[in-house]
C-alpha positions in Angstrom: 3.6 -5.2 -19.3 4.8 -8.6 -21.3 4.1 -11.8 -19.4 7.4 -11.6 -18.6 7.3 -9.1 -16.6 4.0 -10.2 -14.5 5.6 -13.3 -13.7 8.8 -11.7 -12.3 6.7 -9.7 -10.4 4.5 -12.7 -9.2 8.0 -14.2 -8.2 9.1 -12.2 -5.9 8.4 -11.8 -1.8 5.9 -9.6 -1.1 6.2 -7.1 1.8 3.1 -5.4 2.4 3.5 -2.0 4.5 0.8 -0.4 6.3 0.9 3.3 6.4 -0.9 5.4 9.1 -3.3 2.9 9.8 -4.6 4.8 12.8 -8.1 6.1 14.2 -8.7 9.0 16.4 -9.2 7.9 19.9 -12.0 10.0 20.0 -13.3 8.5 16.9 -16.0 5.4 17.5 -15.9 2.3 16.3 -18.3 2.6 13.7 -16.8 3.6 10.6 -17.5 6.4 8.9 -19.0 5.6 5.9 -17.0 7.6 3.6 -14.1 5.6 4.8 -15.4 2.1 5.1 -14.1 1.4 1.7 -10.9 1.9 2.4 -10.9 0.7 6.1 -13.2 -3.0 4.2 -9.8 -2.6 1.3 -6.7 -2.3 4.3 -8.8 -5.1 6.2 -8.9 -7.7 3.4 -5.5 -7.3 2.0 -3.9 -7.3 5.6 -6.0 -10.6 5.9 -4.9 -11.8 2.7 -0.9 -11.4 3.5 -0.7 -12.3 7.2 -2.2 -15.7 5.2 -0.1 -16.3 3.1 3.3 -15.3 5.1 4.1 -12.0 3.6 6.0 -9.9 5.7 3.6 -7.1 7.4 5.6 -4.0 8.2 3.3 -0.7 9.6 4.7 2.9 9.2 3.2 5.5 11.3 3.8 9.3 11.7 6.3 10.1 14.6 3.4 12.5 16.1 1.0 9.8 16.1 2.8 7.5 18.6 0.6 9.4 21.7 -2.6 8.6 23.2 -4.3 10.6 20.6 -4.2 8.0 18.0 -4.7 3.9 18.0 -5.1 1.4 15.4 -7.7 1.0 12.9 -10.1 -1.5 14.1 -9.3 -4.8 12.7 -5.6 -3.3 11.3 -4.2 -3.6 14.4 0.0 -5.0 14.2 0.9 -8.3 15.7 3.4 -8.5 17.8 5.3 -10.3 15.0 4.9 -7.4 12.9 7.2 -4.5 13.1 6.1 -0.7 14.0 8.0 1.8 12.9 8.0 5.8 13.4 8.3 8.4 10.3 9.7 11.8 10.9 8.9 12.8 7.3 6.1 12.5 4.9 7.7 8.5 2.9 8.0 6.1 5.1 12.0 5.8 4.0 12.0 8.7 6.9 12.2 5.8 9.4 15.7 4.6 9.9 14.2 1.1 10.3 12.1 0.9 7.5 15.1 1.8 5.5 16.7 -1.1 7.5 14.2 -3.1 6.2 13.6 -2.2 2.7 17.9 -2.7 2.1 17.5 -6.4 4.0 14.7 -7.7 1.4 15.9 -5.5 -1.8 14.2 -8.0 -4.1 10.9 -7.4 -2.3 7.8 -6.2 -3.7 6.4 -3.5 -1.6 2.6 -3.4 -1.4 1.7 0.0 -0.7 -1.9 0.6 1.7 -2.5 3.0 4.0 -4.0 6.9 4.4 -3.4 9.3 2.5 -3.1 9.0 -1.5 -1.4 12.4 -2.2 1.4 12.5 0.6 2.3 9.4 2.6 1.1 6.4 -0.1 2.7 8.2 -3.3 5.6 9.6 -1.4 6.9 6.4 -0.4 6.1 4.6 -3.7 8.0 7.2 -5.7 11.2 6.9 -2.9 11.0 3.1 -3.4 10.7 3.2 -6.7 13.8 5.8 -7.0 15.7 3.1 -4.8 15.3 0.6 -7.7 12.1 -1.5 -5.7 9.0 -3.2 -7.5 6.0 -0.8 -5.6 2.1 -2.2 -5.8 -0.7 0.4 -4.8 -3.4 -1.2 -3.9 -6.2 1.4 -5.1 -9.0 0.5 -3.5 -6.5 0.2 -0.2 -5.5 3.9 0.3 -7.4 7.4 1.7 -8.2 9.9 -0.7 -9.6 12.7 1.1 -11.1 15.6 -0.5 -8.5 17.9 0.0 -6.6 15.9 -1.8 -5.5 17.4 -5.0 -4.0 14.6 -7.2 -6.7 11.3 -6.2 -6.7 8.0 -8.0 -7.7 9.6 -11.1 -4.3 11.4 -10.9 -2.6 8.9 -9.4 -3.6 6.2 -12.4 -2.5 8.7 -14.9 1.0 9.3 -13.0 1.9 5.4 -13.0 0.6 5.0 -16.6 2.7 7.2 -18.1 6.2 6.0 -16.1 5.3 3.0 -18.3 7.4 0.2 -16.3 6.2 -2.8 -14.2 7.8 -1.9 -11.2 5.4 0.8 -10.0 1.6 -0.8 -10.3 -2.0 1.0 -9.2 -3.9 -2.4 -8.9 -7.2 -3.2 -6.6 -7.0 -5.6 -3.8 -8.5 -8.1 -6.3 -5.8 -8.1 -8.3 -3.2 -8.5 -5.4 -4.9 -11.0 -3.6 -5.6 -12.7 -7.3 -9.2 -13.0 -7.9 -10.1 -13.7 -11.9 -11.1 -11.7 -14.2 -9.8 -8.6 -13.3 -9.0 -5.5 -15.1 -5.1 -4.2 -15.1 -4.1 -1.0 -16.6 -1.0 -1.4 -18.9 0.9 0.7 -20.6 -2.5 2.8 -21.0 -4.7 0.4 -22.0 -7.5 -1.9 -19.6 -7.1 -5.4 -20.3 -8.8 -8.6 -18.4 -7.0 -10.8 -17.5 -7.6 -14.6 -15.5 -5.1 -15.1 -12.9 -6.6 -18.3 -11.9 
């Protein structure tokens, strides 16, 4: 990526959208510590945006709107933020996320959420088909176990699209600490965003 293209992309509103941030109500409120990661990743970065005045859109599965399921502690929406319901497995299955995405077409969409394989990468690939610059924030997403493609897969996947408009970054590098590493074209470099 030229420094053109990072400063394009540094231009642009930011929309981060959370996906399936959501706890069993059964679960406690101790996290698990598997998933504290994550949960410590979706906390920081929804910190981070609400701050500085992104827009903070949440995505969850039609199914999950019940009593069974409630917000992850800490991830919960504002009332100024937006919840939408999917039907399928992107989150361009919800009429008003599509809404959404075709009022702020210039927007950057910051991807965190549950589930790596199916929800995160589906709706990154759908935005990306629709022409949208799409951010992954690695060390913002689920990856269970049982699933089969992972970061490691996932890294490889946007590396070899080769184009600034889908990214795999860490919170870090969204939020702009220095001296991070971004993967480019293949290649780790450091670079000082400060």
């Amino acid at each position: 990526m030229n420094g053109h293209s990072m400063q394009s992309l540094a231009a642009r509103a930011r929309l981060l959208l959370c996906l399936d941030l959501l706890a069993p109500q059964a679960a406690s409120d101790v996290e698990d510590t598997a998933q504290a990661p994550f949960i410590h990743g979706c906390r920081r970065l929804l910190s981070h945006a609400r701050a500085s005045g992104w827009r903070v859109a949440h995505v969850h599965v039609g199914a999950a709107a019940g009593p069974a399921a409630r917000p992850v502690v800490g991830a919960a929406p504002l009332p100024s933020e937006p919840v939408m319901r999917r039907s399928g497995v992107s989150a361009f299955s919800s009429p008003e996320f599509r809404r959404l995405m075709r009022a702020n077409p210039q927007a950057e969409l910051v991807v965190i959420g549950a589930s790596v394989d199916a929800t995160c990468l589906a709706t990154a690939l759908a935005a990306f088909d629709r022409g949208l610059a799409v951010t992954i924030v690695s060390d913002a997403v689920s990856v269970s176990p049982q699933e089969r493609l992972g970061l490691d897969g996932l890294e490889h996947l946007v590396q070899s699209m080769a184009t600034p408009r889908l990214r795999l970054v860490s919170a870090d590098t969204v939020i702009g600490a220095p001296k991070l590493s971004v993967i480019e074209g293949g290649a780790a470099r450091a670079i000082n965003s400060r």
